[in-house]
N, CA, C and O atoms as a GROMACS GRO file, in nm:
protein
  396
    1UNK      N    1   1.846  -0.050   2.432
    1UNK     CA    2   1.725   0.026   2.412
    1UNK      C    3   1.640   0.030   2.538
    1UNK      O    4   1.550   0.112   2.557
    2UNK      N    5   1.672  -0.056   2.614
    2UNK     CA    6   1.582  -0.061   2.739
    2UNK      C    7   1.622  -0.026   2.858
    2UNK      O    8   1.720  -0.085   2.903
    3UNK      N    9   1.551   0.092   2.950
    3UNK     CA   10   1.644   0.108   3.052
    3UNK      C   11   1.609   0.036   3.138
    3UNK      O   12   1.576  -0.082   3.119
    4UNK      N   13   1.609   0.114   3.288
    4UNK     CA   14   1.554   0.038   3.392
    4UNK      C   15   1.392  -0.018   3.404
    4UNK      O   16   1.295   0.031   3.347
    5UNK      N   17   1.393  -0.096   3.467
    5UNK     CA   18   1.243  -0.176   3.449
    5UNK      C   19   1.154  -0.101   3.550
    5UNK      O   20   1.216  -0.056   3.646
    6UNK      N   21   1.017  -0.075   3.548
    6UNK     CA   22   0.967  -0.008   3.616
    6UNK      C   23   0.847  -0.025   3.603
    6UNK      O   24   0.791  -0.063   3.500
    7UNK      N   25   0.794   0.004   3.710
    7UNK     CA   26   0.610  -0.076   3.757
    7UNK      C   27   0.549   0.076   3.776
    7UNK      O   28   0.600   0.141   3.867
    8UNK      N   29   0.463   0.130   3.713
    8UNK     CA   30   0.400   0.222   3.731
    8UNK      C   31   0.303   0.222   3.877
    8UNK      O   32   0.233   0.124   3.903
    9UNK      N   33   0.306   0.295   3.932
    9UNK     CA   34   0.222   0.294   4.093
    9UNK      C   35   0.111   0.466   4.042
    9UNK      O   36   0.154   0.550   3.962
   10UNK      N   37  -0.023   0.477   4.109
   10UNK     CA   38  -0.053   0.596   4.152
   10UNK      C   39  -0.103   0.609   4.272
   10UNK      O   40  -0.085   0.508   4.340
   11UNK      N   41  -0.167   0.704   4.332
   11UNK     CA   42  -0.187   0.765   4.444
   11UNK      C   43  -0.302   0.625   4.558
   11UNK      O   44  -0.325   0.610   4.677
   12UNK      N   45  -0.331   0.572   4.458
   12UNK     CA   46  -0.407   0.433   4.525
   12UNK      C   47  -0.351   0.309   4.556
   12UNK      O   48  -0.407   0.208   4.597
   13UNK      N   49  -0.202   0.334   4.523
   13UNK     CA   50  -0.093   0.196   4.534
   13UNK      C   51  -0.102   0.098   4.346
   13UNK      O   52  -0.177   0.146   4.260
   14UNK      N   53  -0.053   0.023   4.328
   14UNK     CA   54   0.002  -0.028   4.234
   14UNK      C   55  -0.129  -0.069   4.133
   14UNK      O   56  -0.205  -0.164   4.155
   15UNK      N   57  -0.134  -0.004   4.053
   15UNK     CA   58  -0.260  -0.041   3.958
   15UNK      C   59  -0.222  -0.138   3.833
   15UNK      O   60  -0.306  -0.211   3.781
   16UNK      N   61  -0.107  -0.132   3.796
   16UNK     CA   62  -0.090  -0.216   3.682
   16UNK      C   63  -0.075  -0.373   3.729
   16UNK      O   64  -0.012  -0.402   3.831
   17UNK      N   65  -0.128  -0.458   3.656
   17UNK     CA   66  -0.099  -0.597   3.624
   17UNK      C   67   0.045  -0.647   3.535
   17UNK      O   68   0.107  -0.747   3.570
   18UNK      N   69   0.078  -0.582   3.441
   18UNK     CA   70   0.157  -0.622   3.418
   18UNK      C   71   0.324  -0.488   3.420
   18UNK      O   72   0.320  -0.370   3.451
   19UNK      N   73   0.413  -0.546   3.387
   19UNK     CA   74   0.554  -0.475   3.447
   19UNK      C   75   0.529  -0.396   3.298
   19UNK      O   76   0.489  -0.444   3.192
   20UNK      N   77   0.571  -0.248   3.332
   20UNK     CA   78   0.594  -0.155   3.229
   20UNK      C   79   0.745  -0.117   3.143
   20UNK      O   80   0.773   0.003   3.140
   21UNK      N   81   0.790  -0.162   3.110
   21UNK     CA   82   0.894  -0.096   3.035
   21UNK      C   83   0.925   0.029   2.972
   21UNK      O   84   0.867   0.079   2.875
   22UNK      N   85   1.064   0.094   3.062
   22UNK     CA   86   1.093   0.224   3.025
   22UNK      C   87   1.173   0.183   2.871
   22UNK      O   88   1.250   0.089   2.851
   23UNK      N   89   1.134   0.270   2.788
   23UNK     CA   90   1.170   0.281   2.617
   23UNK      C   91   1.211   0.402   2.565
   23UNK      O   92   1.180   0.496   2.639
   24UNK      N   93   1.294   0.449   2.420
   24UNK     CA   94   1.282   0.588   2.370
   24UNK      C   95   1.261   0.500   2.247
   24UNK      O   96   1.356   0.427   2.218
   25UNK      N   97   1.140   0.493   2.161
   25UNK     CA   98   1.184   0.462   2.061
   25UNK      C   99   1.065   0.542   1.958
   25UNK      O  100   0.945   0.552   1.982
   26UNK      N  101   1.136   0.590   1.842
   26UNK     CA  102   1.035   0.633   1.752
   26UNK      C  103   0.915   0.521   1.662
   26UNK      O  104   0.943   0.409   1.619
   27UNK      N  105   0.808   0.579   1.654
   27UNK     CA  106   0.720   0.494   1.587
   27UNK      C  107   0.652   0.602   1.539
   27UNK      O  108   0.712   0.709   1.522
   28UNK      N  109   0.475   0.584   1.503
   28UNK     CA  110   0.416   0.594   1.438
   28UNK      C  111   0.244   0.553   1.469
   28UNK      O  112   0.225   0.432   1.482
   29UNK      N  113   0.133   0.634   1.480
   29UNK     CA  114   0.023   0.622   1.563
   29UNK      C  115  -0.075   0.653   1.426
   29UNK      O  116  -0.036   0.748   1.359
   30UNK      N  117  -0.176   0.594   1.386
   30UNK     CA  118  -0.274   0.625   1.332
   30UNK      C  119  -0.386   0.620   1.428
   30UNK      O  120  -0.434   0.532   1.500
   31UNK      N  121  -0.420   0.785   1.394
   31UNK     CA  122  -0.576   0.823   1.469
   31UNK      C  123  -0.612   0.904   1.352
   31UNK      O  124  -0.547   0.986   1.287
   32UNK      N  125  -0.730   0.862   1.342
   32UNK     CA  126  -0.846   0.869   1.245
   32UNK      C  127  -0.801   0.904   1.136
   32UNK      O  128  -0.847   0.999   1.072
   33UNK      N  129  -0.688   0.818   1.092
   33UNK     CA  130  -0.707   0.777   0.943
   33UNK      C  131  -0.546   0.914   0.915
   33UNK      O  132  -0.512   0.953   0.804
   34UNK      N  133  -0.503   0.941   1.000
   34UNK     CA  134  -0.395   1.027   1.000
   34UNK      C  135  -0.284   0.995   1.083
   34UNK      O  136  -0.273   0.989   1.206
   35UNK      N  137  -0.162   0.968   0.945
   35UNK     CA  138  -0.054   0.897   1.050
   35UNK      C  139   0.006   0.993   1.116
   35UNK      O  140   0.028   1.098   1.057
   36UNK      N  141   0.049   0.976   1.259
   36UNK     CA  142   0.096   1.046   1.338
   36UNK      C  143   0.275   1.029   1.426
   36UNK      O  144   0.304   0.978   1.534
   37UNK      N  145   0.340   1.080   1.345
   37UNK     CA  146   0.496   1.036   1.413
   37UNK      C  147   0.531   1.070   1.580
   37UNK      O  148   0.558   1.187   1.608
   38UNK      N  149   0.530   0.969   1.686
   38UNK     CA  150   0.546   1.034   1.781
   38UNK      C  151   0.659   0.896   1.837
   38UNK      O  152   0.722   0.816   1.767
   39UNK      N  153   0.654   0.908   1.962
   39UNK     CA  154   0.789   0.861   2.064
   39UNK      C  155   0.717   0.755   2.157
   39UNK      O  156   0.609   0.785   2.209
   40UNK      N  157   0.778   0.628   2.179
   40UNK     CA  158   0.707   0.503   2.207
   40UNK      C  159   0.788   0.572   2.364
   40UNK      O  160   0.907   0.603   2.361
   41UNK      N  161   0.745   0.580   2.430
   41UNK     CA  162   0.824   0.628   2.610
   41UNK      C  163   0.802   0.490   2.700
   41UNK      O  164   0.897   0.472   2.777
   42UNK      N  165   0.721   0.410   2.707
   42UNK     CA  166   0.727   0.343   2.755
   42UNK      C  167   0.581   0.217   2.704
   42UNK      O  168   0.485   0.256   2.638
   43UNK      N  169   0.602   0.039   2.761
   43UNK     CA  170   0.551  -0.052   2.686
   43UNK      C  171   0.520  -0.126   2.797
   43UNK      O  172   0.583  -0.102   2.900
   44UNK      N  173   0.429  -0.218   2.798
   44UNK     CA  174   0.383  -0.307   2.865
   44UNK      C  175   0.323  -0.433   2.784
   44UNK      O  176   0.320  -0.410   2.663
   45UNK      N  177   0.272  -0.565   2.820
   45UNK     CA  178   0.192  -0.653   2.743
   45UNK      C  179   0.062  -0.580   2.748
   45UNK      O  180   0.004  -0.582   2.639
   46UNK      N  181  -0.014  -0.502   2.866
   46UNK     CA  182  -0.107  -0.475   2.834
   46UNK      C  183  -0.141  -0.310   2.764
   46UNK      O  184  -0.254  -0.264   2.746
   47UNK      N  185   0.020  -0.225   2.728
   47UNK     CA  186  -0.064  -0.086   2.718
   47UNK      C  187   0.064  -0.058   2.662
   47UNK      O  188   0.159  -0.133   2.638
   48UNK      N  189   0.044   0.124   2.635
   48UNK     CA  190   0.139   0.180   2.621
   48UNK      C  191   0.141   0.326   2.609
   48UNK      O  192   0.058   0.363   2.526
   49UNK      N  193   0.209   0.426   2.664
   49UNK     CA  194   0.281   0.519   2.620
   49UNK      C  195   0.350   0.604   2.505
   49UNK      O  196   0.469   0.593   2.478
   50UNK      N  197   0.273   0.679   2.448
   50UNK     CA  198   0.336   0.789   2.345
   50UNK      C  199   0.374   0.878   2.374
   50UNK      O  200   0.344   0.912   2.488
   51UNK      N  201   0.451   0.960   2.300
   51UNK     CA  202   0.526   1.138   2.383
   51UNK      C  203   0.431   1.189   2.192
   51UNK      O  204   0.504   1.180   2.093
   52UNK      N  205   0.311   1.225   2.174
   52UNK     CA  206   0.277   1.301   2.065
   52UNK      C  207   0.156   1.368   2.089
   52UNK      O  208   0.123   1.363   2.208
   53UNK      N  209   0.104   1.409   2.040
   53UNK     CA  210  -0.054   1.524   2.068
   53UNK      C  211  -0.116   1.476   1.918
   53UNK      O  212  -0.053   1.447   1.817
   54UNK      N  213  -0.231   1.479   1.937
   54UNK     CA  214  -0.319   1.449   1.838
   54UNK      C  215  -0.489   1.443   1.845
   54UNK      O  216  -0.535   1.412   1.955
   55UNK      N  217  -0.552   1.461   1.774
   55UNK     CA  218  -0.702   1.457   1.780
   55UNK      C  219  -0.782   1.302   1.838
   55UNK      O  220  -0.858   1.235   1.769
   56UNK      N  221  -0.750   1.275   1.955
   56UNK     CA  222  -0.770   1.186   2.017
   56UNK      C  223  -0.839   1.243   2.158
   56UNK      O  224  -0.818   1.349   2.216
   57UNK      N  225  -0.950   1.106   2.200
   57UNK     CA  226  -1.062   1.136   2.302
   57UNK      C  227  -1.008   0.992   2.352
   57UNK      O  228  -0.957   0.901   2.287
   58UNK      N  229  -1.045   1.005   2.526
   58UNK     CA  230  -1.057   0.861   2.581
   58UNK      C  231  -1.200   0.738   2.485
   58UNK      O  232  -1.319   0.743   2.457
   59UNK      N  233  -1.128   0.678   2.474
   59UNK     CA  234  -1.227   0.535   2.409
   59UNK      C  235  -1.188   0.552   2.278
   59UNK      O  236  -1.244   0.482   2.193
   60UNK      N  237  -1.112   0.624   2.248
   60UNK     CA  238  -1.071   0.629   2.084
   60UNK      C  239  -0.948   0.495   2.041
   60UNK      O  240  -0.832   0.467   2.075
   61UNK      N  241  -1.052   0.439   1.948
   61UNK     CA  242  -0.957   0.312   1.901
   61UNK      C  243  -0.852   0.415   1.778
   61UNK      O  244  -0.878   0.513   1.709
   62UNK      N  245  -0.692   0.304   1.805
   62UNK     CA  246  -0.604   0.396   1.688
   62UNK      C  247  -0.500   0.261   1.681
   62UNK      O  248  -0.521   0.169   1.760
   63UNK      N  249  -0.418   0.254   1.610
   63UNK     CA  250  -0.334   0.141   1.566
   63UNK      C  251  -0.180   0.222   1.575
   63UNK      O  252  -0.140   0.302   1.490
   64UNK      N  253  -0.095   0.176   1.711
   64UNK     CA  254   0.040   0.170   1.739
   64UNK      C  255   0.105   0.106   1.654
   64UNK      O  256   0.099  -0.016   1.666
   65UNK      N  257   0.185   0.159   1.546
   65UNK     CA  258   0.299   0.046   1.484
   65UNK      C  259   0.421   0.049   1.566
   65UNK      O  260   0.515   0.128   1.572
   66UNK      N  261   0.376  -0.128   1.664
   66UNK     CA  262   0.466  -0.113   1.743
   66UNK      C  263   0.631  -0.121   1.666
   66UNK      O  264   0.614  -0.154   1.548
   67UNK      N  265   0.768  -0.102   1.693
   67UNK     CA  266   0.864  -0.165   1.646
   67UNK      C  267   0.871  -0.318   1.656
   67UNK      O  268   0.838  -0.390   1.751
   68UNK      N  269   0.922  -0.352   1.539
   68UNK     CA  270   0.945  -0.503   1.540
   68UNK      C  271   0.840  -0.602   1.589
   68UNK      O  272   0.863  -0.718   1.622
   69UNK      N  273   0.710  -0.537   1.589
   69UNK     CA  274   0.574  -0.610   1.634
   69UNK      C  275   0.512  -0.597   1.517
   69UNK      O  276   0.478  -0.692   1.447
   70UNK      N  277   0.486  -0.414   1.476
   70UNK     CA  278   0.359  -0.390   1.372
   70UNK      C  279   0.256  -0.337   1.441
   70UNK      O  280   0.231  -0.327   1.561
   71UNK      N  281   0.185  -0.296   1.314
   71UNK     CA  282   0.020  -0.218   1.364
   71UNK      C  283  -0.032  -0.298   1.479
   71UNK      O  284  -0.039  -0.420   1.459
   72UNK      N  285  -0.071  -0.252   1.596
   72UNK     CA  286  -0.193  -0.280   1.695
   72UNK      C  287  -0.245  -0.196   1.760
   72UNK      O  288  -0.207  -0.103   1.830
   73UNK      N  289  -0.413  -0.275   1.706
   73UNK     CA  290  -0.473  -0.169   1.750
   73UNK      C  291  -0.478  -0.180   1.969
   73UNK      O  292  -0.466  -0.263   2.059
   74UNK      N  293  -0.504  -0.038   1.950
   74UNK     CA  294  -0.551  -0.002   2.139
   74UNK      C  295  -0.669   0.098   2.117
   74UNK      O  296  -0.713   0.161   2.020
   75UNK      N  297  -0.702   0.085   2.258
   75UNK     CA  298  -0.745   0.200   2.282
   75UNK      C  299  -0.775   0.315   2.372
   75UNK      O  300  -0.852   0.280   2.462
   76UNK      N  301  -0.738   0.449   2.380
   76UNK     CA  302  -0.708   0.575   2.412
   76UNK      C  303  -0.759   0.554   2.557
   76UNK      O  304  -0.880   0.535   2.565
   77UNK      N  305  -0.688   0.554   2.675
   77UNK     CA  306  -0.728   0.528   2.783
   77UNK      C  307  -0.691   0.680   2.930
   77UNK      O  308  -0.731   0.685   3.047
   78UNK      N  309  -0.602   0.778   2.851
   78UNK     CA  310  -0.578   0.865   2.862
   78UNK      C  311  -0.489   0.968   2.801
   78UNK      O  312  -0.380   0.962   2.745
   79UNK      N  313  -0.557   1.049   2.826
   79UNK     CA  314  -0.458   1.190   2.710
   79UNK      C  315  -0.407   1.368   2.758
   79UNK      O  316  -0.475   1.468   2.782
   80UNK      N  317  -0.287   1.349   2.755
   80UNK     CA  318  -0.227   1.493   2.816
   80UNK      C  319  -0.189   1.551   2.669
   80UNK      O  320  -0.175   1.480   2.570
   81UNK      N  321  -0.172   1.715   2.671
   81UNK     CA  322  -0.079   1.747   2.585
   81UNK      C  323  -0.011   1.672   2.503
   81UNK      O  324  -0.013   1.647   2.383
   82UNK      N  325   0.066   1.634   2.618
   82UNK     CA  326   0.232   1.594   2.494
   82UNK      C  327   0.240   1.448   2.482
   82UNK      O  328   0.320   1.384   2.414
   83UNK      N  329   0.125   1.395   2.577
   83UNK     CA  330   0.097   1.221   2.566
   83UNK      C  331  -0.038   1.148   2.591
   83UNK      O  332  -0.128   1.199   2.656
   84UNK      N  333  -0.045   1.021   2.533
   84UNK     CA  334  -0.106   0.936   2.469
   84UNK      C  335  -0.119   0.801   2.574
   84UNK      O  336  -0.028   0.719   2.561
   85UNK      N  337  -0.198   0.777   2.652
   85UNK     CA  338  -0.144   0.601   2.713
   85UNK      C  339  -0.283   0.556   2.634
   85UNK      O  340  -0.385   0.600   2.581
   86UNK      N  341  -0.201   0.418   2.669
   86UNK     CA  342  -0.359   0.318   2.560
   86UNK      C  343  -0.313   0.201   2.630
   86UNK      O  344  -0.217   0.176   2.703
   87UNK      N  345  -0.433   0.125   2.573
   87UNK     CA  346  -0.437   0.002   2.635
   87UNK      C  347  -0.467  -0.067   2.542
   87UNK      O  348  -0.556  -0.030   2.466
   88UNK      N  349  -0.372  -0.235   2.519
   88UNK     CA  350  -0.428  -0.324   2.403
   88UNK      C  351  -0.527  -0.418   2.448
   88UNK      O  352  -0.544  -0.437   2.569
   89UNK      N  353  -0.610  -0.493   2.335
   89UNK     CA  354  -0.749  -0.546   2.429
   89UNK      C  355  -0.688  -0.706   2.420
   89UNK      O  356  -0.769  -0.798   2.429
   90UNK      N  357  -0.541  -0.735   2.400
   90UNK     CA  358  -0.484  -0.825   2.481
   90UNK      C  359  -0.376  -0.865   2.516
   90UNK      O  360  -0.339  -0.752   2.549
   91UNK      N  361  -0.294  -0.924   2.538
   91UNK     CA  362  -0.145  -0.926   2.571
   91UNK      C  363  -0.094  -0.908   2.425
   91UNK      O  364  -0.160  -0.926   2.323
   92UNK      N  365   0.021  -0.872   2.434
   92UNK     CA  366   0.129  -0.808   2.346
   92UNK      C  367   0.194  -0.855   2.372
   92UNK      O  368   0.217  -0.861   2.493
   93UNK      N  369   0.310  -0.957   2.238
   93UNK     CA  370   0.470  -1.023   2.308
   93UNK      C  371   0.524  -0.913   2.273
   93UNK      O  372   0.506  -0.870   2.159
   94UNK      N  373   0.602  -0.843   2.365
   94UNK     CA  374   0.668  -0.711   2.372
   94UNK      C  375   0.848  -0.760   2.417
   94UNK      O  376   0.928  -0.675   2.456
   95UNK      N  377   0.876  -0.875   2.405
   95UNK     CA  378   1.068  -0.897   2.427
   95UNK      C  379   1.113  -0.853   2.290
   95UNK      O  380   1.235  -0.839   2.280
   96UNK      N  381   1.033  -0.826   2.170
   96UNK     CA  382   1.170  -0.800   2.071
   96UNK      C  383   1.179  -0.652   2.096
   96UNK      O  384   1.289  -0.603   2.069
   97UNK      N  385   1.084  -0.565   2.145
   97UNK     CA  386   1.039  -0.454   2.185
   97UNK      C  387   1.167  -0.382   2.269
   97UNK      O  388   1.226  -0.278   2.240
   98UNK      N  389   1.197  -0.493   2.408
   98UNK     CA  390   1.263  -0.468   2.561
   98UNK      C  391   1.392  -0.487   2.542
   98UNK      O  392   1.469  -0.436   2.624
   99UNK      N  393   1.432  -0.543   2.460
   99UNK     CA  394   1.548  -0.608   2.410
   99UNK      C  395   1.666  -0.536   2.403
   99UNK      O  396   1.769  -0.589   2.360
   0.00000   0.00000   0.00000
């Protein structure tokens, strides 16, 4: 389920703290009280990646049912079209996740 390992970088050099994990896995996003089926793309202890669109604003708290973790909540830290990143407000054991 896990491909290659990969550290997200942007135009300011390496912003993440912790290592990101590339993923395809289906899950499941509640924002505001409406479950939302979308695509886990990638995971970290501190964040994560959806491939779905939904009625979501930056600072919007919503609950990831991660796989093999469960509901946690994050919150909405940026939003495109077709994706979702968030951030959890603390580490995540994410190995049954990477596995």
């Amino acid at each position: 389920m896990m491909s290659n390992l990969q550290q997200d970088t942007d135009e300011h050099g390496d912003r993440r703290r912790a290592q990101r994990y590339v993923v395809n896995l289906p899950t499941d996003v509640l924002i505001k009280g409406a479950r939302v089926t979308c695509r886990l793309v990638d995971i970290s202890e501190g964040g994560a990646l959806v491939e779905t669109s939904g009625p979501v604003a930056v600072g919007d708290k919503v609950s990831l049912d991660l796989p093999k973790v469960g509901p946690t909540i994050a919150t909405v830290v940026r939003v495109s079209p077709s994706h979702i990143a968030m951030a959890f407000p603390g580490a995540i054991i994410i190995s049954s996740i990477v596995r």
